[in-house]
PAZAPA-4460 file (N, C-alpha, C; in steps of 0.05 Angstrom, whole numbers, plus 32768, in hexadecimal, padded with zeros to 4 digits):
% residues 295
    n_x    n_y    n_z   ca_x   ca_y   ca_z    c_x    c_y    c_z   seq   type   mol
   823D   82A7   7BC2   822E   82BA   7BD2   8210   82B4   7BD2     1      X     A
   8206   829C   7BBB   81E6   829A   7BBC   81E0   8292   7BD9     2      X     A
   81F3   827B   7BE2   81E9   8273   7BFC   81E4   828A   7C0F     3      X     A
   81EF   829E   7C12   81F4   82A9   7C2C   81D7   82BB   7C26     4      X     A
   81D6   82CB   7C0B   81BE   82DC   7BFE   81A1   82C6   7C06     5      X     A
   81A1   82AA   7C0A   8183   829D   7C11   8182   82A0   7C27     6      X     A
   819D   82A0   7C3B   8196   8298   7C5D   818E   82B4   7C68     7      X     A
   819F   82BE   7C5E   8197   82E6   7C5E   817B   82EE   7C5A     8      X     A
   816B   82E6   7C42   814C   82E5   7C3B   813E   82D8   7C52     9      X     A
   8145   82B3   7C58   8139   82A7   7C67   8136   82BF   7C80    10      X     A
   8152   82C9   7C8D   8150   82D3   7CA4   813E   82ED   7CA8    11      X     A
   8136   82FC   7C8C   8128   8311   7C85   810F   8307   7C95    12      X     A
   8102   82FA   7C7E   80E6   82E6   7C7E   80E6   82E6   7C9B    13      X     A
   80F2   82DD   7CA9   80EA   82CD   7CC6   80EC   82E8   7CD0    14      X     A
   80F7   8301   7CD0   80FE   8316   7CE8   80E3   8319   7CE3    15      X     A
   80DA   8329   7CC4   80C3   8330   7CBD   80A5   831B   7CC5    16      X     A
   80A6   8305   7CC5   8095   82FB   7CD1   808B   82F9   7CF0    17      X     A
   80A7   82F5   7CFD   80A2   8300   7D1D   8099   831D   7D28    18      X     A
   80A4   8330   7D17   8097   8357   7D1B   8079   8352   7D13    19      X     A
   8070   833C   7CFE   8054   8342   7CF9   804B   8335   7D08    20      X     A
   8050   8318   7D15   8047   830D   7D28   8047   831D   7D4B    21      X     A
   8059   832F   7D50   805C   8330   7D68   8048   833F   7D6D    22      X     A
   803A   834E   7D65   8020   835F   7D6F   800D   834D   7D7B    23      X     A
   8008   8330   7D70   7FF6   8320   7D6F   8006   830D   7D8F    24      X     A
   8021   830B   7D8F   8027   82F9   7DA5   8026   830B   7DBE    25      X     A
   8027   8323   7DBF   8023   833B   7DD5   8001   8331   7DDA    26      X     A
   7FF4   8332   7DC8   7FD9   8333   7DD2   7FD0   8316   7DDE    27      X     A
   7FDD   8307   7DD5   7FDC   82E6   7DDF   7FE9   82EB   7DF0    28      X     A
   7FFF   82F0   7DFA   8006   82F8   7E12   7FF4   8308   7E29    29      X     A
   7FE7   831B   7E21   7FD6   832C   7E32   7FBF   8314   7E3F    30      X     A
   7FB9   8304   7E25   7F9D   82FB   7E26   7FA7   82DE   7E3F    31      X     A
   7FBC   82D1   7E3E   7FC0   82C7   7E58   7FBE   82D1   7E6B    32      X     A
   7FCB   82E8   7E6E   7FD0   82FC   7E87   7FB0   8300   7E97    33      X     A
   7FA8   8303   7E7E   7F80   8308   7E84   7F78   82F4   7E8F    34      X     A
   7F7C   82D5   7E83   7F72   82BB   7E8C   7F7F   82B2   7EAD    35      X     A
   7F94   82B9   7EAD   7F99   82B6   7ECE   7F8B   82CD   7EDC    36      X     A
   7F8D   82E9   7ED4   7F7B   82F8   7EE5   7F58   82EE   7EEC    37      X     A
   7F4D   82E4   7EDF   7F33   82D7   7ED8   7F32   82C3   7EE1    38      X     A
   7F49   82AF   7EDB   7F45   829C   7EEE   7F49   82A1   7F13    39      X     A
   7F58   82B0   7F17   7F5F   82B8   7F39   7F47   82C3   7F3B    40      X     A
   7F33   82D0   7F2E   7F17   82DF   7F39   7F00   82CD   7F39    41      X     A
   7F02   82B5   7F26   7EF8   82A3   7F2A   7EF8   828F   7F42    42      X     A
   7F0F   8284   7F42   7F19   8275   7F5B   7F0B   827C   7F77    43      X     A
   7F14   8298   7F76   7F0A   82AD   7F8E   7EF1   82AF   7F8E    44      X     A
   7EE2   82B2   7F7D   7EBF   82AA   7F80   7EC2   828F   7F94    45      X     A
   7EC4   8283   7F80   7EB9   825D   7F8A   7EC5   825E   7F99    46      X     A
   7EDB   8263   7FA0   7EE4   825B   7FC2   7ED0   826D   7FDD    47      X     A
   7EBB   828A   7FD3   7EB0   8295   7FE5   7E98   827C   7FE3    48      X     A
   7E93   8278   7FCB   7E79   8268   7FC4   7E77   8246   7FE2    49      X     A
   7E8A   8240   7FCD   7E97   8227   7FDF   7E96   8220   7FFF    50      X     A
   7E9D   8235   8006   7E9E   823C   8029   7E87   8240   803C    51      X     A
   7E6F   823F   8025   7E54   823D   802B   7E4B   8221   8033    52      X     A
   7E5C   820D   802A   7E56   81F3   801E   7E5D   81DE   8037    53      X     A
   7E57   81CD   8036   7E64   81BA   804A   7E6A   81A1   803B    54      X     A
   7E77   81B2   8021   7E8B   819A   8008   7EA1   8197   801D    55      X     A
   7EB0   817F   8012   7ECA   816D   801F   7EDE   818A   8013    56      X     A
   7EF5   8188   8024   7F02   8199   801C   7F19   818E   7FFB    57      X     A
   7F12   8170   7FF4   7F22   815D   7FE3   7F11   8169   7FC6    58      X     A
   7EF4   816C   7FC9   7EDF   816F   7FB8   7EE2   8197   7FAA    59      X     A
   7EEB   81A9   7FC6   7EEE   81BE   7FC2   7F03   81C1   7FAC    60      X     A
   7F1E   81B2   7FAF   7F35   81B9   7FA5   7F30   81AE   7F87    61      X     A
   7F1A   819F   7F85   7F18   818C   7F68   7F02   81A0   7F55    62      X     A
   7EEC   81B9   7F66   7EE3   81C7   7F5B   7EFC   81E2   7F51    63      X     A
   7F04   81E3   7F5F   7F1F   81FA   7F5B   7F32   81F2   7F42    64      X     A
   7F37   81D6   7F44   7F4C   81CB   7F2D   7F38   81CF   7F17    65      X     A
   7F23   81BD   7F10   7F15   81BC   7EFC   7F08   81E0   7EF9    66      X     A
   7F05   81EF   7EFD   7EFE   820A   7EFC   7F1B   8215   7EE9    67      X     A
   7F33   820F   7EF6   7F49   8222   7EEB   7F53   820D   7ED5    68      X     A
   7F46   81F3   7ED1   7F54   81EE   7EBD   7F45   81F6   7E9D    69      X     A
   7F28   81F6   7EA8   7F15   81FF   7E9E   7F1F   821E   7E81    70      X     A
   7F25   8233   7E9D   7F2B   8242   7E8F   7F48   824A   7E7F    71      X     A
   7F57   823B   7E8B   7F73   8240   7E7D   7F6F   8231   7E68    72      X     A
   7F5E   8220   7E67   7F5E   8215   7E47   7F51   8224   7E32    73      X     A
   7F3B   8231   7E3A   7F34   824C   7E32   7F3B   825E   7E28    74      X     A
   7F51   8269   7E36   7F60   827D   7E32   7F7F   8279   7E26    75      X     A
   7F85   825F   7E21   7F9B   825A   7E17   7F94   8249   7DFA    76      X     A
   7F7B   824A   7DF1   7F6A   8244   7DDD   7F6B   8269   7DCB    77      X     A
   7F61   8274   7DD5   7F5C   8293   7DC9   7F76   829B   7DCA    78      X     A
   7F91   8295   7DCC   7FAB   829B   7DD6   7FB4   8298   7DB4    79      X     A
   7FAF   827B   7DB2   7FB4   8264   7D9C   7FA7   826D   7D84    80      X     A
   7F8D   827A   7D86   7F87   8283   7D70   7F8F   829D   7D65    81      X     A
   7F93   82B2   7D7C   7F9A   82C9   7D75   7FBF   82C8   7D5F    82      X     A
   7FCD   82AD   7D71   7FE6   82B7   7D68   7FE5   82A0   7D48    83      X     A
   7FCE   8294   7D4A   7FD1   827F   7D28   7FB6   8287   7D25    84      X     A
   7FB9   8294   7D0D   7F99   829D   7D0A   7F8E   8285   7CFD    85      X     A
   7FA0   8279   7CED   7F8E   825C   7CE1   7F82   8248   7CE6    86      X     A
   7F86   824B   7D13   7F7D   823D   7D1B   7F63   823E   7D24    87      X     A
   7F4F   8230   7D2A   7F3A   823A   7D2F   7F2D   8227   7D4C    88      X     A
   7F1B   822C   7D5A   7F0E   821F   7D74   7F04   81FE   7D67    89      X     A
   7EFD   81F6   7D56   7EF1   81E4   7D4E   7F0B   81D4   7D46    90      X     A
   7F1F   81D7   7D3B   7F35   81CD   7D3C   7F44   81C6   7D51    91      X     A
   7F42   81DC   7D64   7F51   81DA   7D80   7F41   81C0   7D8D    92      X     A
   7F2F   81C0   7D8F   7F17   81A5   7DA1   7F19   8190   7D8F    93      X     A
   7F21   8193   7D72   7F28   817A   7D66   7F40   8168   7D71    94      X     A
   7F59   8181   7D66   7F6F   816F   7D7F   7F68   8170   7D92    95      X     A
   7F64   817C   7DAB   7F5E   816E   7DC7   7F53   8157   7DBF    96      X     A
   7F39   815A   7DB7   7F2F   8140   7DBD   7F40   8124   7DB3    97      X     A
   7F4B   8124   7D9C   7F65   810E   7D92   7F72   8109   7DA4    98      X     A
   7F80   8125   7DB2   7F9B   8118   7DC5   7F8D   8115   7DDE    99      X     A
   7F78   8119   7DDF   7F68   810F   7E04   7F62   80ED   7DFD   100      X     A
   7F5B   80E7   7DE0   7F5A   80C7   7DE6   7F79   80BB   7DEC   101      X     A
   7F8B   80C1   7DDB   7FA6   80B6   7DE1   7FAF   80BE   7DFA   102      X     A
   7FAC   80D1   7E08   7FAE   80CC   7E20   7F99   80C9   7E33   103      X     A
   7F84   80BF   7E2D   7F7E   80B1   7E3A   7F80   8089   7E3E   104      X     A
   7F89   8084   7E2B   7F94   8069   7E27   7FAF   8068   7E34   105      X     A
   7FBE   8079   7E2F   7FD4   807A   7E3B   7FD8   807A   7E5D   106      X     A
   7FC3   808C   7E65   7FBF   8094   7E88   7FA7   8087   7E8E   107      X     A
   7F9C   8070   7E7F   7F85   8061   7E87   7F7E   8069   7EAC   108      X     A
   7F96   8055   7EB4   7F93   8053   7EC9   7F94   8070   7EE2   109      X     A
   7FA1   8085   7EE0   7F9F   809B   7EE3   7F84   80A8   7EDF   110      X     A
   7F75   80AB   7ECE   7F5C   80B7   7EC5   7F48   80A0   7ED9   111      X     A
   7F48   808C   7EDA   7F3E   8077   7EE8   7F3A   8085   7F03   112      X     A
   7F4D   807C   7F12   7F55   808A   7F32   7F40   80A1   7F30   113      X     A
   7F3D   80BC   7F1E   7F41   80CE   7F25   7F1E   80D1   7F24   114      X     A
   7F16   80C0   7F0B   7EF0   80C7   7F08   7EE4   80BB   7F27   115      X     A
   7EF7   80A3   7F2C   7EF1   8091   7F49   7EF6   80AA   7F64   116      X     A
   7F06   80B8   7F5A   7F07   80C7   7F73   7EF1   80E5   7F73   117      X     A
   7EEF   80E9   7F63   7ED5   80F5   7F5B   7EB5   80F7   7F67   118      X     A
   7EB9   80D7   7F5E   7E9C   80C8   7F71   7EA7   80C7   7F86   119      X     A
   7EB6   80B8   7F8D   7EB4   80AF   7FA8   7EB7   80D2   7FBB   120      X     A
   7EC0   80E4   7FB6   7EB9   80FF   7FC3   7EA2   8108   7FC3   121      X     A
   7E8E   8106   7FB3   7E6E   8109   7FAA   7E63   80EE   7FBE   122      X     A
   7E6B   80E4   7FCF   7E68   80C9   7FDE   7E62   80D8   7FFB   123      X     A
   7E50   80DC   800A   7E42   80DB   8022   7E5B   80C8   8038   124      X     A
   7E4F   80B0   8032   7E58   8099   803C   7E6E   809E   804E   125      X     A
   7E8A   809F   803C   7E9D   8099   8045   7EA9   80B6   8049   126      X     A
   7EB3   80BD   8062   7EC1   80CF   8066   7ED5   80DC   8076   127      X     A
   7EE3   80E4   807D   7F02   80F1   8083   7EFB   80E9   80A4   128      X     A
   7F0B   80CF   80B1   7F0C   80C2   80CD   7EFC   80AC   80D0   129      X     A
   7EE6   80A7   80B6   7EDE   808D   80B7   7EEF   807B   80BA   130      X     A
   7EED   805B   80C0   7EFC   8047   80C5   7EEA   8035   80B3   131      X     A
   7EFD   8029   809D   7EF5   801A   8088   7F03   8001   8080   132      X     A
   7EFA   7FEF   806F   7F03   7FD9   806A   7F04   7FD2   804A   133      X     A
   7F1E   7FCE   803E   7F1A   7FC3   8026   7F2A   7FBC   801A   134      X     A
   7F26   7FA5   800C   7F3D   7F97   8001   7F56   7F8D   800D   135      X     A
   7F52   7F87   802A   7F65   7F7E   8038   7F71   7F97   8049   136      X     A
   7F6C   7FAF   8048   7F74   7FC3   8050   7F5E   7FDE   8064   137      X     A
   7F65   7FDB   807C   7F55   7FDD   808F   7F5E   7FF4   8097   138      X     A
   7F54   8010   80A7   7F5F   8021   80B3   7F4D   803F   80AE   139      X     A
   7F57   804E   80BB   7F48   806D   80B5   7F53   8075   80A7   140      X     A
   7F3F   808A   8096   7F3D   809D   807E   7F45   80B8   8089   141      X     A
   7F5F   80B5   8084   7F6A   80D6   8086   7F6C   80E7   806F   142      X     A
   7F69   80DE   8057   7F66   80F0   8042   7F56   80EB   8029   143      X     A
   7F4A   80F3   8027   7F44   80EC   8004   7F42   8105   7FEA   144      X     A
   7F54   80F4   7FD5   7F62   810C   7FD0   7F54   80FF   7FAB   145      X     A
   7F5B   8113   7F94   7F51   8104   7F76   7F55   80F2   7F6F   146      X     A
   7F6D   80EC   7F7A   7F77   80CC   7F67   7F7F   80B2   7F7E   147      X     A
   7F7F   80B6   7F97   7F87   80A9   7FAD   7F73   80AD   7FC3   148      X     A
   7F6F   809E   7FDB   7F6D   80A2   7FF8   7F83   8092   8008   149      X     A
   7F88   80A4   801B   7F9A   809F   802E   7F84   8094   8046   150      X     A
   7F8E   807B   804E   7F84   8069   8068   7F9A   805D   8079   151      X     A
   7F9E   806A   8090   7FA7   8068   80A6   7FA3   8048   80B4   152      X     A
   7FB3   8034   80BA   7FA9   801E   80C5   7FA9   8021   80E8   153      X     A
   7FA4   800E   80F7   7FA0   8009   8110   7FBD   800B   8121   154      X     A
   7FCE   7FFF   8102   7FED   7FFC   8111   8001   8015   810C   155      X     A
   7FF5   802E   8105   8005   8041   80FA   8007   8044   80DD   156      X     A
   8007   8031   80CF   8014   8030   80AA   8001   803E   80A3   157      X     A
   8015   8051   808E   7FFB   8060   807C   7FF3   8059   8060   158      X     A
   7FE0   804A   8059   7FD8   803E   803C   7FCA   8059   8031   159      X     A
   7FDD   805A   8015   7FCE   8066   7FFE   7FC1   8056   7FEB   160      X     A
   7FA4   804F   7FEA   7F9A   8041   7FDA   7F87   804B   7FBD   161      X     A
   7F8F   8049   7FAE   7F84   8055   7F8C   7F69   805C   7F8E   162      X     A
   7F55   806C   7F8A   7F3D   8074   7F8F   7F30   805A   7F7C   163      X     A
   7F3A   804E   7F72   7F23   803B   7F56   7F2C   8025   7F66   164      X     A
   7F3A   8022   7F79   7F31   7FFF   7F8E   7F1D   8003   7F99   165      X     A
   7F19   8021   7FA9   7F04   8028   7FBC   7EEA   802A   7FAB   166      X     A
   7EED   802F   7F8C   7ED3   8032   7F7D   7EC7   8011   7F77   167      X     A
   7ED8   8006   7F6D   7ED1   7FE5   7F68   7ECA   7FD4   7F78   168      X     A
   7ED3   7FD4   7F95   7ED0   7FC0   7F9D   7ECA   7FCD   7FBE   169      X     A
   7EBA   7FB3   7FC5   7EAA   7FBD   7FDD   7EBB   7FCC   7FF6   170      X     A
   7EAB   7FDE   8003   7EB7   7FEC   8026   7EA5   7FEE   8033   171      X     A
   7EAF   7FE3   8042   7EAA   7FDA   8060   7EAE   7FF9   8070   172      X     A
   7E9A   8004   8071   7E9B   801D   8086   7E95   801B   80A1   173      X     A
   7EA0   8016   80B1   7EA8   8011   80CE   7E97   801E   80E3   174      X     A
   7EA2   803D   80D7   7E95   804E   80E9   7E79   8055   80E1   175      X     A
   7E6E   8054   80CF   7E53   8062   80C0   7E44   8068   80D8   176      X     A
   7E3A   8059   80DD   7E2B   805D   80F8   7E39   8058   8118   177      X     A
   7E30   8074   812D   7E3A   8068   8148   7E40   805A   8158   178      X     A
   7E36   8040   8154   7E35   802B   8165   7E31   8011   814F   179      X     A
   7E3B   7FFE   815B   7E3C   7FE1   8146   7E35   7FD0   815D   180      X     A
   7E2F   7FBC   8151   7E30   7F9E   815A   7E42   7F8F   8162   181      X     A
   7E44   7F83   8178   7E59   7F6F   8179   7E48   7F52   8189   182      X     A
   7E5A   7F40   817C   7E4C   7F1E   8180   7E69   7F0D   8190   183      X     A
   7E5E   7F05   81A6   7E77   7EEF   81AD   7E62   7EDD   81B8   184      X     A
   7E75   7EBF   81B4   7E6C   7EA9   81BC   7E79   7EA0   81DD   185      X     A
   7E60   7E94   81EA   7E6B   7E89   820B   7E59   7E71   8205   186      X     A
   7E6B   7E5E   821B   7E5E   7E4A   8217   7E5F   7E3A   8239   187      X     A
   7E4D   7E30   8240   7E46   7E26   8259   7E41   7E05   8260   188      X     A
   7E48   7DF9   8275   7E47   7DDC   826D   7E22   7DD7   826E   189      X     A
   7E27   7DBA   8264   7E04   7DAE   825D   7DF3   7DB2   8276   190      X     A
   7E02   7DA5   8294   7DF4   7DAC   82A2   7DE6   7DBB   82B3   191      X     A
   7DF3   7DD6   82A9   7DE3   7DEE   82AF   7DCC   7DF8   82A8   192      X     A
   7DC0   7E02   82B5   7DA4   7E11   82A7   7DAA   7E1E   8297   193      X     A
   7D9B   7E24   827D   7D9E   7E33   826A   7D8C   7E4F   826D   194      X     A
   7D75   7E4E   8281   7D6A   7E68   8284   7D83   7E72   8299   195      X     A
   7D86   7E6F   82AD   7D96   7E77   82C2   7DB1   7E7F   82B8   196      X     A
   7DBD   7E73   829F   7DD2   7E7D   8293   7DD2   7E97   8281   197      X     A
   7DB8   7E98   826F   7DAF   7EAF   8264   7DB6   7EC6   8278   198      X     A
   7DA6   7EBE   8291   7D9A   7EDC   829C   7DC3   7EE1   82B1   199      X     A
   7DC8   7ECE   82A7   7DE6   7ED4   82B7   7DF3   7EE5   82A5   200      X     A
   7DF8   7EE0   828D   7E01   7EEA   8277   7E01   7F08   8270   201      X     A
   7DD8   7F07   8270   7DCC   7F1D   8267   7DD9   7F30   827C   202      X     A
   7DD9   7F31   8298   7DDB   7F44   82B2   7DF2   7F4B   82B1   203      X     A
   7E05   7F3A   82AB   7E28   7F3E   82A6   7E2B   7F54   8293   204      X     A
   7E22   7F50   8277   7E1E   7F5E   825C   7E1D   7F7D   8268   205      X     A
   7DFC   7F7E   8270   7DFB   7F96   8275   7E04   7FA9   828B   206      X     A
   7E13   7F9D   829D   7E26   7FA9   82B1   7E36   7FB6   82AD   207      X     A
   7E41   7FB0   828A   7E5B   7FC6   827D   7E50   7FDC   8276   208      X     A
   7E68   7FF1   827B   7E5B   8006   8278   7E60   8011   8254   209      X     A
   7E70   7FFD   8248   7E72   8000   8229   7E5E   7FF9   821B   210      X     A
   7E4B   7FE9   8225   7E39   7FE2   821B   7E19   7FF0   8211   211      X     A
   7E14   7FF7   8200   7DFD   8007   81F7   7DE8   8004   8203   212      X     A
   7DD3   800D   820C   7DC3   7FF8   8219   7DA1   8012   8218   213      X     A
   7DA7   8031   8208   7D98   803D   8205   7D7E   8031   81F4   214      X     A
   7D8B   802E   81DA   7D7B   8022   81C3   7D7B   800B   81BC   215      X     A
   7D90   7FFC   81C1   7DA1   7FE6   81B7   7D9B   7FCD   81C6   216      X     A
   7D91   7FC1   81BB   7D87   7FA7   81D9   7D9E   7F93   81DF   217      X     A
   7DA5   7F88   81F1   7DB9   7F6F   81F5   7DAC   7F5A   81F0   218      X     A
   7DB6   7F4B   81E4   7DAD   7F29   81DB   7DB8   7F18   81DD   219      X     A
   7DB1   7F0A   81EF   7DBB   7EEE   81F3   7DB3   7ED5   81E9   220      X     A
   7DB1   7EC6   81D9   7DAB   7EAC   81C7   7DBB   7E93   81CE   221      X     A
   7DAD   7E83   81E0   7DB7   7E64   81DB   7DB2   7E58   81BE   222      X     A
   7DCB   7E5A   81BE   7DD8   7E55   818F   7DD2   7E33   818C   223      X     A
   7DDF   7E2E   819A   7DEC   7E10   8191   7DF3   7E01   81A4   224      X     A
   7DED   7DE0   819F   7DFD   7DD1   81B7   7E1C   7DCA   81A6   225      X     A
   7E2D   7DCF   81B7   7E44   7DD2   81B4   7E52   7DB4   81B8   226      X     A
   7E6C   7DAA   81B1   7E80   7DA2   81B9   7E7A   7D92   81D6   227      X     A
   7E80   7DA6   81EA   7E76   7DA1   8207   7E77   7DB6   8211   228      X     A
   7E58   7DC5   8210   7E50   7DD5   8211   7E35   7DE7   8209   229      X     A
   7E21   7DF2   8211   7E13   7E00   8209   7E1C   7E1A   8205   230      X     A
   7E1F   7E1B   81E8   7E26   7E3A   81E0   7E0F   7E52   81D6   231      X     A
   7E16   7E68   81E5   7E07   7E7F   81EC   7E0C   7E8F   81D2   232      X     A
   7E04   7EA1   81BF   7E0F   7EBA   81B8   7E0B   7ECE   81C6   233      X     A
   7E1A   7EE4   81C7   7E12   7EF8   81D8   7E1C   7F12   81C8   234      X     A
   7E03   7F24   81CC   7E03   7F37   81B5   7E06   7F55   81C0   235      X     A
   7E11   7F64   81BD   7E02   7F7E   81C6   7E14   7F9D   81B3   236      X     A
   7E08   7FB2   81B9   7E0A   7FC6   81AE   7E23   7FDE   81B9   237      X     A
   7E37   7FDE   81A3   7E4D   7FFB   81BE   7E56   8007   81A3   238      X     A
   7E72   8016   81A9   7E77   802C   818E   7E81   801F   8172   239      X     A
   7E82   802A   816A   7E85   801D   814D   7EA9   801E   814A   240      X     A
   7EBC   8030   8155   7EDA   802F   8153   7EE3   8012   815D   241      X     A
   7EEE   800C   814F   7EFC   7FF4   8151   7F12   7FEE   816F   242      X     A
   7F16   8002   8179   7F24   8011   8193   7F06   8005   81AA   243      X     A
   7EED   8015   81A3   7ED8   800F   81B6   7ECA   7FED   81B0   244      X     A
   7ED6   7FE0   819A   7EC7   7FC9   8195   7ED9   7FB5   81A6   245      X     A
   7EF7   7FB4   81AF   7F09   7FA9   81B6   7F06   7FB1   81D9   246      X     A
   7F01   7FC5   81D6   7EFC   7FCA   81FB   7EE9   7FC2   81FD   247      X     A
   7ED1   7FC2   81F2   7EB7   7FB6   81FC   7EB3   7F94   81FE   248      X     A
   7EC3   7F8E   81EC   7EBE   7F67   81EE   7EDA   7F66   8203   249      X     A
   7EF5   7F74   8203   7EFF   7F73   821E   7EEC   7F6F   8237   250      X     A
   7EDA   7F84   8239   7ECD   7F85   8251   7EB5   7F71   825A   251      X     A
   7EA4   7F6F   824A   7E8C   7F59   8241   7EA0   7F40   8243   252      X     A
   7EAF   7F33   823E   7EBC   7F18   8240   7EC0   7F17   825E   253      X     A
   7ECB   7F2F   8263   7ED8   7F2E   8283   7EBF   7F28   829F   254      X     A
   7EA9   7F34   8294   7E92   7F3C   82A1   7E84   7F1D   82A0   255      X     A
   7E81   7F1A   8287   7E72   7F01   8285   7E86   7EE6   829E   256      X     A
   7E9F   7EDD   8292   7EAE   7ECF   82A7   7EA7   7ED2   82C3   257      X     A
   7EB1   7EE6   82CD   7EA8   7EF0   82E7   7E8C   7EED   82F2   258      X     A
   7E78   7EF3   82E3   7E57   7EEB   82E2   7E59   7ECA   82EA   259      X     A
   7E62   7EC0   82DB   7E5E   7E9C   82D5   7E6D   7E8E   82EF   260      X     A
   7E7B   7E97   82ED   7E94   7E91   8300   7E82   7E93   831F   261      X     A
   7E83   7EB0   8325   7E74   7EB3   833E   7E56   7EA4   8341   262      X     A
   7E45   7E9B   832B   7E2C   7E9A   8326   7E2B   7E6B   832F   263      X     A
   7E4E   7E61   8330   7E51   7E52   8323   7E4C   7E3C   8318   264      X     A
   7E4B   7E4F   8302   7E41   7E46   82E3   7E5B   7E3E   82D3   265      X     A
   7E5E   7E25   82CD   7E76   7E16   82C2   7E7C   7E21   82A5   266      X     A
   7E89   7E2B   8294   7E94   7E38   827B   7EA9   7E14   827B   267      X     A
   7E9B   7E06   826B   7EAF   7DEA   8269   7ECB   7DEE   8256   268      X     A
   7ED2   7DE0   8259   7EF0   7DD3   8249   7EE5   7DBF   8236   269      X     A
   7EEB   7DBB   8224   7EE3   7DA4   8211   7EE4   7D8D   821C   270      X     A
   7ED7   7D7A   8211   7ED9   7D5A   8226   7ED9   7D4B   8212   271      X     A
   7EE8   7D3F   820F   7EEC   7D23   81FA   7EE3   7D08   81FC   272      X     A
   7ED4   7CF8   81FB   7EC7   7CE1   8202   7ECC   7CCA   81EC   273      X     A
   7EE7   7CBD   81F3   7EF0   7CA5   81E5   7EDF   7C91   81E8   274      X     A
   7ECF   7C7D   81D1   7EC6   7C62   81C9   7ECA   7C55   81BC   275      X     A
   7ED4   7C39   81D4   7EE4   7C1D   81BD   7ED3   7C0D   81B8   276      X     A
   7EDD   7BFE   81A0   7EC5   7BE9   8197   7EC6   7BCF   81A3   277      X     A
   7EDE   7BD0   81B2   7EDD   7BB6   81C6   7EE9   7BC2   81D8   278      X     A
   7EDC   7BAC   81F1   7EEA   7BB5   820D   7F07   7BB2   820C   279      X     A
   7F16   7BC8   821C   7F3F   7BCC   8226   7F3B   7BBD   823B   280      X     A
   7F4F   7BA6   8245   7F58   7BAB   8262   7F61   7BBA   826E   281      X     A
   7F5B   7BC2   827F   7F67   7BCF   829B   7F7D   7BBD   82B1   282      X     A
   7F89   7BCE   82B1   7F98   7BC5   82CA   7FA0   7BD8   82D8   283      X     A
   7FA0   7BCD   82F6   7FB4   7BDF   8307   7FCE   7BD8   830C   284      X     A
   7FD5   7BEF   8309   7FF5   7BE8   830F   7FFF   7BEE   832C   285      X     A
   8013   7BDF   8336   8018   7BEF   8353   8033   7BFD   8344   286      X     A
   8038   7C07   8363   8056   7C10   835D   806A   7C02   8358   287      X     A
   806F   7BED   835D   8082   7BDF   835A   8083   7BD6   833D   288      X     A
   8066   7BD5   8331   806A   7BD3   8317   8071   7BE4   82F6   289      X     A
   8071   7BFF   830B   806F   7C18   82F3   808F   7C0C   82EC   290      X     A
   8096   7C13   82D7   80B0   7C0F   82C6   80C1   7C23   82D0   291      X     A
   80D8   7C22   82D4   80EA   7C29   82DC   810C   7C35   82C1   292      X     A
   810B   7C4D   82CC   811A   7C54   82B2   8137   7C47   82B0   293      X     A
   813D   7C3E   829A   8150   7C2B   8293   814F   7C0D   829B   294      X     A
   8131   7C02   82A9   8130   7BEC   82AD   812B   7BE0   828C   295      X     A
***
């Protein structure tokens, strides 16, 4: 019977320990109950606060997360002490802080993404319909979110790319400003005038109506003697979408031809000019002498 008389005690001990504890887990109980009420009154500030703002809506949701994580740790800290009195706040930030290095070694790369996405939301620069470039991966910014942005390509695919590629390594922002630059090369034969080709060029250029022509000057530069050819650059100013950069050198190529063409102004073919170090004979052949198949 001794065995049954210890488990009987043991079971004493433990009832009696939980009746003296439970006053204390009711109030740890309440005291969460409190910490979500506090936090929803919180939330509900900063979200009136917030709406003032012309923060990214990616940046709002990261003040909201970090706010409620804020306090549930708070309140699930005073939870912890109420129901272990032996524990105390200085102990509690001891472990956290132990198990935040081990996981942070562990989620290196997670915690990474997420400080990158951080900044890059605190980033002016880049933002939600820009058209960007990086790391081989080109397209508009439909989302940017803590640990990712979503970029939309030209051909439909939707790339999720890690916020810490976009932090490391260079982007190419497309759209930043309204209007971009575009450069194509024409090239005209030697014996043409080179002023008279300019001003053919230049008049073609600005005939499009894609073409900028408020602020933005058109430029035309005889570059280089070419191959066979005098080559022109030709410069000018239209929208910065990759949509308006493709219609505009559509149109400007078309304009320029047609210019040259009607003007005519020869746009050459390459010309190859073979030299032997000794004279070939020549001969003529008649007809009678061309070879004959199966002769």
């Amino acid at each position: 019977m001794e065995p049954i008389t210890i488990l009987m005690n043991q079971l004493r001990d433990i009832a009696r320990g939980a009746i003296e504890v439970a006053p204390m887990i009711v109030v740890a109980i309440l005291v969460l109950f409190l910490t979500w009420g506090v936090r929803a009154i919180a939330t509900s500030i900063l979200d009136r606060v917030l709406r003032r703002t012309k923060l990214r809506a990616s940046l709002k949701e990261l003040f909201h997360l970090l706010l409620s994580i804020f306090i549930w740790t708070m309140g699930i800290m005073v939870a912890a002490v109420i129901v272990f009195p032996g524990l105390t706040p200085a102990s509690i930030l001891a472990g956290l802080g132990l198990g935040s290095v081990a996981i942070g070694f562990a989620f290196k790369d997670v915690f990474e993404n997420f400080l990158a996405g951080i900044i890059i939301l605190f980033r002016p620069e880049m933002r939600i319909g820009d058209f960007i470039e990086c790391e081989d991966v080109e397209g508009v910014v439909e989302h940017i979110a803590i640990r990712e942005t979503h970029i939309k390509q030209t051909d439909g695919q939707l790339v999720i790319v890690p916020n810490s590629i976009l932090f490391k390594n260079p982007v190419w922002v497309r759209t930043d400003q309204p209007k971009r630059r575009v450069t194509v090369m024409c090239g005209v034969a030697y014996d043409v005038d080179v002023d008279e080709a300019r001003d053919v060029i230049t008049r073609a250029v600005k005939s499009c109506d894609t073409v900028e022509q408020t602020d933005k000057p058109v430029q035309i530069f005889a570059q280089a003697f070419g191959a066979s050819s005098i080559d022109f650059e030709v410069t000018w100013w239209t929208g910065s979408k990759p949509v308006d950069i493709r219609t505009s050198r559509d149109q400007v190529v078309a304009a320029v031809k047609r210019a040259l063409d009607d003007a005519g102004l020869e746009i050459p073919f390459p010309y190859r000019t073979l030299t032997f170090k000794e004279p070939l004979p020549v001969r003529q052949m008649d007809a009678d002498d061309a070879p004959r198949d199966g002769g």
